[in-house]
C-alpha positions in Angstrom: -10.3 46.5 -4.8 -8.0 44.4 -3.2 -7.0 41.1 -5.4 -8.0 38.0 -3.4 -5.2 36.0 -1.5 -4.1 32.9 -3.4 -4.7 29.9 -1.3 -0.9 28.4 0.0 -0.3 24.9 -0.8 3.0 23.3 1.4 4.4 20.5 0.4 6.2 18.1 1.9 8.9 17.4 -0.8 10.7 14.3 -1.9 13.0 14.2 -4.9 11.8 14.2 -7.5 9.2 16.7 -6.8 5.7 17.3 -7.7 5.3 18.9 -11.3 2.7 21.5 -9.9 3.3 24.1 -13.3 -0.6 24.0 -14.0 -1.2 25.5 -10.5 1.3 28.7 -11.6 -1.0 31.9 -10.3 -3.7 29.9 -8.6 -1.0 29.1 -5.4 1.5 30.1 -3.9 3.5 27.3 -3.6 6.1 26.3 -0.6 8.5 23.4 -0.3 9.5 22.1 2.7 11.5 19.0 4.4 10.8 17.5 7.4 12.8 19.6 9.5 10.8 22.9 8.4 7.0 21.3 8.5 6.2 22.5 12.1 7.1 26.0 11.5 5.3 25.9 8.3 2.2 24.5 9.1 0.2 27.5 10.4 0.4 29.2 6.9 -1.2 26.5 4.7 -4.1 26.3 3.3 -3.7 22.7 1.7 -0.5 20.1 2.6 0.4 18.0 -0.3 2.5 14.7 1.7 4.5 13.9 -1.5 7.1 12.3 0.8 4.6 9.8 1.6 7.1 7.4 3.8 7.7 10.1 5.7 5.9 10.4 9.5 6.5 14.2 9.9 3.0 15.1 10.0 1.7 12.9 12.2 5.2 14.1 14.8 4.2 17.5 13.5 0.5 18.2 13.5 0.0 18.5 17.1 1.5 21.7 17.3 0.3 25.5 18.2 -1.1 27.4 15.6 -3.9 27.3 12.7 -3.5 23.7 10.5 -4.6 23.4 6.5 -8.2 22.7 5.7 -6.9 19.9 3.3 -4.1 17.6 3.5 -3.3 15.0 0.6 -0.8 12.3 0.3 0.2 11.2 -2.7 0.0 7.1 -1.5 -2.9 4.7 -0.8 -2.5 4.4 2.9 -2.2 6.7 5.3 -0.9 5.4 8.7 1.8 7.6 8.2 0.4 10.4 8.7 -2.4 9.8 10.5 -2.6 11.0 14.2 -5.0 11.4 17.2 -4.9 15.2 16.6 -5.4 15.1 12.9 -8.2 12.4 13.2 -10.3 14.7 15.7 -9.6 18.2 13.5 -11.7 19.4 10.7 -9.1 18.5 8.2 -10.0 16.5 5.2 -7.7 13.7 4.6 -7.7 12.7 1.0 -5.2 10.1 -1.1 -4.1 8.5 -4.1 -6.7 5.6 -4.8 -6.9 4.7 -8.3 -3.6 5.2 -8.9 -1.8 2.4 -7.9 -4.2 -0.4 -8.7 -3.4 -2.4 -11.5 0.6 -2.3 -11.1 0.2 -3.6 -8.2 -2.6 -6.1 -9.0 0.0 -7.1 -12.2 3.1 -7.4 -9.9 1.0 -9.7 -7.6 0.7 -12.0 -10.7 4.0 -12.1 -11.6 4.9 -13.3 -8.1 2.3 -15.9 -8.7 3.6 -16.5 -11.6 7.9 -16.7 -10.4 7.0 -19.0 -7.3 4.6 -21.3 -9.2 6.8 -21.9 -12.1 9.9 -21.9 -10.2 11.8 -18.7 -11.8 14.0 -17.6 -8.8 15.7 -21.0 -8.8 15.9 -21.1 -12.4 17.6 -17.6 -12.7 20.2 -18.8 -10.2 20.5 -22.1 -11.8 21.1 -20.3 -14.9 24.0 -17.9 -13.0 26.1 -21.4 -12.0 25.2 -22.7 -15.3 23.6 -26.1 -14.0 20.8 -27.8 -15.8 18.5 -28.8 -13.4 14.9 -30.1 -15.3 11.9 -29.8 -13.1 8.3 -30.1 -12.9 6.1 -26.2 -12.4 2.8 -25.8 -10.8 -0.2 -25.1 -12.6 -1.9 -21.7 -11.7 -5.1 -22.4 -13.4 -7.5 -24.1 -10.8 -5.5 -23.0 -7.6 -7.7 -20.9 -4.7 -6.4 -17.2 -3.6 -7.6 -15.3 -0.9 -6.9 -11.6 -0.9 -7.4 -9.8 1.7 -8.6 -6.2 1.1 -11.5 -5.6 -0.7 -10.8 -1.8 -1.7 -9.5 -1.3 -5.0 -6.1 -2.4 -5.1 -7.8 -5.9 -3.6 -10.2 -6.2 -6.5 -8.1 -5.2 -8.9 -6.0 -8.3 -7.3 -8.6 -10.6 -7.7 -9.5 -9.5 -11.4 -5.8 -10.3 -12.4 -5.8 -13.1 -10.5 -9.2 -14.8 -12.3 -8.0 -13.7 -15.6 -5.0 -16.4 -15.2 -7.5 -19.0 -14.2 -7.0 -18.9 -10.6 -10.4 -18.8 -8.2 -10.4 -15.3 -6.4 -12.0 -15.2 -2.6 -12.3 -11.5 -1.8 -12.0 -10.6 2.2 -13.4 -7.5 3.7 -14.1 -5.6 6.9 -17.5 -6.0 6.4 -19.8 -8.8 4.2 -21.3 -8.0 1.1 -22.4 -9.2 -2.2 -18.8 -10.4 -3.6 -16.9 -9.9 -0.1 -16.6 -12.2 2.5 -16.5 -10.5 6.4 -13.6 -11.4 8.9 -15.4 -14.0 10.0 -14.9 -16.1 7.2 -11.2 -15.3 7.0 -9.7 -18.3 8.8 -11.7 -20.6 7.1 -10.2 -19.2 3.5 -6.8 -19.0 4.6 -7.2 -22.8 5.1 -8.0 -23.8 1.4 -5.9 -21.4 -0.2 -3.0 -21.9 -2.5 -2.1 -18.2 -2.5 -2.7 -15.6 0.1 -2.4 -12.4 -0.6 -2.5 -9.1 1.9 -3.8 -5.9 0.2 -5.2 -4.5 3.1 -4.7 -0.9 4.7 -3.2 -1.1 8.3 -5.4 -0.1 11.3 -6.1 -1.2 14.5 -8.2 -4.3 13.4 -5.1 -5.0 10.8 -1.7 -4.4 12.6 -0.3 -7.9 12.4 -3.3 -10.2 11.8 -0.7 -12.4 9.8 0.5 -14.1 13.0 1.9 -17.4 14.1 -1.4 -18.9 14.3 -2.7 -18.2 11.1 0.7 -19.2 9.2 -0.1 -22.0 11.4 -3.5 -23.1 9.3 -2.3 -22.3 5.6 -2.0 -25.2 3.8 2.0 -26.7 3.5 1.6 -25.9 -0.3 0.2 -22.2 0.1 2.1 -18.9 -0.8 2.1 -15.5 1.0 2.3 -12.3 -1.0 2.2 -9.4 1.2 1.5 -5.8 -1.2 -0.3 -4.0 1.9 1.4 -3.1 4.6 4.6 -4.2 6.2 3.0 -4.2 9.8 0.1 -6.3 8.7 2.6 -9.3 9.2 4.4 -10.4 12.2 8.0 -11.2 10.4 9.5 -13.1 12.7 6.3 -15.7 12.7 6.3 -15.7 9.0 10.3 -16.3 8.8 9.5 -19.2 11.1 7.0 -20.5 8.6 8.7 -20.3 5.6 11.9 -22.1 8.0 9.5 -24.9 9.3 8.0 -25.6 6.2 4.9 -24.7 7.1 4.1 -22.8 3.8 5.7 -23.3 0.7 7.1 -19.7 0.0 6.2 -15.9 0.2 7.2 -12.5 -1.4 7.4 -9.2 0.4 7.3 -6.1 -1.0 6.5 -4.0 1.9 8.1 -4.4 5.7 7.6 -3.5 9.4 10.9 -0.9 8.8 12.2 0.6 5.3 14.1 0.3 4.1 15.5 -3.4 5.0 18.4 -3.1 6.4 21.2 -4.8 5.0 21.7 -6.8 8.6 17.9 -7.7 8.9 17.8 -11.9 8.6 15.1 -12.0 6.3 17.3 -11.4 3.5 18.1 -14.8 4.4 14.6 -16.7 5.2 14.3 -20.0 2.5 11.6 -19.2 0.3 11.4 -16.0 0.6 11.2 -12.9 -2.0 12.2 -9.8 -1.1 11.4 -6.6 -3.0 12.2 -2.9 -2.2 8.2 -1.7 -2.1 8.2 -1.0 -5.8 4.7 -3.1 -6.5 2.7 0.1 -7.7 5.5 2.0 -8.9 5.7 1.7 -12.9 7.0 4.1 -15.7 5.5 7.4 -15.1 3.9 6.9 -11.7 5.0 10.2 -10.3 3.9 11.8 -13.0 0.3 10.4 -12.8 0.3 11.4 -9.0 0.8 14.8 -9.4 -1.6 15.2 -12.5 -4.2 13.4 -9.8 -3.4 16.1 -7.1 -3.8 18.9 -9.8 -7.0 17.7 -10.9 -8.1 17.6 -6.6 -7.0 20.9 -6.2 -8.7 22.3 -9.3 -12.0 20.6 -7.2 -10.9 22.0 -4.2 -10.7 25.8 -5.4 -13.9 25.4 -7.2 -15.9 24.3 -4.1 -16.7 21.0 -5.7 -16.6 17.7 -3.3 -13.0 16.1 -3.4 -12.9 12.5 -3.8 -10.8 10.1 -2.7 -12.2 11.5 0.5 -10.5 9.2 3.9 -12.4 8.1 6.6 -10.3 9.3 9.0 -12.0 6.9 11.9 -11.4 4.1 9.8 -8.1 5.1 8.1 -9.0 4.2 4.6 -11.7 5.8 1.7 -14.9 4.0 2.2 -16.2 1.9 -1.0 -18.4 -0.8 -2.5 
């Protein structure tokens, strides 16, 4: 009898790669770059996007030839990816949910944290060696609203309620503990912290605009952990110039990384981090053990989770 084929798995590599030695004899395994992806399409079975800031598939997917039954990218979002051609195709689209969401719900807190009590000027008080006394803010008894109510969001709010501070969950769509768009406007206006954790779609792309920078209270923050395109920088610059909020952190941006010319570098108030929220000791590690455990699933005919609605560009939950 002839042995039975071993499914390929292609993945789209990024340094440090995947550690895929549990999968030794149940793959055959091929590492590509973004130049080789189109040519190597046709033969796989399964895509693993570990280069998940990369954009290749979506440039690459369109092509002739057969495409792999199941593509996985080891990241929460997936506008990256995510084209026309792979929306409409058979494909399932799976990612890294669960993996990321308490680091990034604890880095949302230090932020919180740094701008309430004043730590960015204290750090640089501390490089000129001035003693400058003043008075902090109190985080217990201040309002957030987080927008995103998947699990990174909740996670958010958990964090958040844990250091006193009154969570107000926003969602695409009203539920028992989630407020819908609707009520978003009229949150934004009472809160002292404001935090994006949403994924970026068509209803997303740069809801943080002018306008609603516009109705956040003078003393409110912005934390953006979502997406960079969920914000309109330049309006949000403008804020922070105007005074129309008090401060903001960015981890994630419109284009990455930030280049060394970009003016908000330079923006008063603003933090500026290189998209690192969910990234903690071992996190690369913990990715790959998560696709491991997907593909075990996958060549045993069990349902994957962490299954993306490929409409909606995100994995459906409560």
């Amino acid at each position: 009898m002839t042995a039975p084929t071993m499914p390929t798995l292609l993945v789209l590599d990024a340094d440090p790669p995947p550690r895929l030695g549990r999968l030794t004899g149940r793959a055959r395994i091929v590492h590509t770059d973004e130049a080789g992806l189109a040519a190597r399409l046709p033969e796989a079975d399964v895509l693993l996007v570990w280069d998940f800031t990369s954009h290749a598939v979506r440039e690459a997917w369109p092509g002739e030839g057969p495409r792999p039954r199941w593509v996985h990218t080891a990241s929460a979002g997936v506008d990256h990816l995510m084209c026309p051609a792979l929306a409409a195709s058979g494909t399932v689209v799976t990612n890294a949910r669960g993996v990321f969401d308490q680091p990034i719900a604890e880095y949302v807190a230090a932020l919180v944290l740094a701008m309430a009590k004043d730590l960015p000027r204290t750090w640089e008080y501390q490089r000129q060696r001035e003693w400058r006394h003043r008075e902090a803010l109190r985080v217990a008894g201040t309002r957030a609203c987080v927008v995103g109510s998947g699990p990174i969001g909740r996670a958010i709010a958990r964090t958040l309620k844990a250091l006193g501070v009154t969570p107000a969950l926003v969602g695409r769509t009203p539920r028992t503990g989630v407020h819908g768009p609707a009520d978003l406007d009229r949150l934004l206006a009472r809160a002292d912290w404001v935090v994006a954790a949403a994924p970026l779609t068509d209803a997303t792309r740069g809801m943080f605009d002018a306008r609603r920078f516009g109705m956040m209270q003078p003393s409110a923050r912005f934390i953006n952990v979502g997406r960079g395109a969920l914000v309109d920088e330049d309006a949000l610059a403008e804020a922070l110039s105007k005074r129309w909020i008090a401060g903001a952190a960015l981890d994630v941006f419109t284009h990455e990384p930030l280049p060394p010319g970009s003016p908000l570098w330079r923006v008063p108030g603003l933090l500026v981090s290189p998209h690192m929220s969910g990234d903690t000791v071992g996190w690369r590690d913990e990715l790959g053990a998560q696709f491991v455990e997907l593909y075990e699933r996958w060549a045993a005919g069990r349902p994957l989770v962490n299954v993306v609605d490929k409409s909606r560009g995100y994995v459906p939950g409560h």
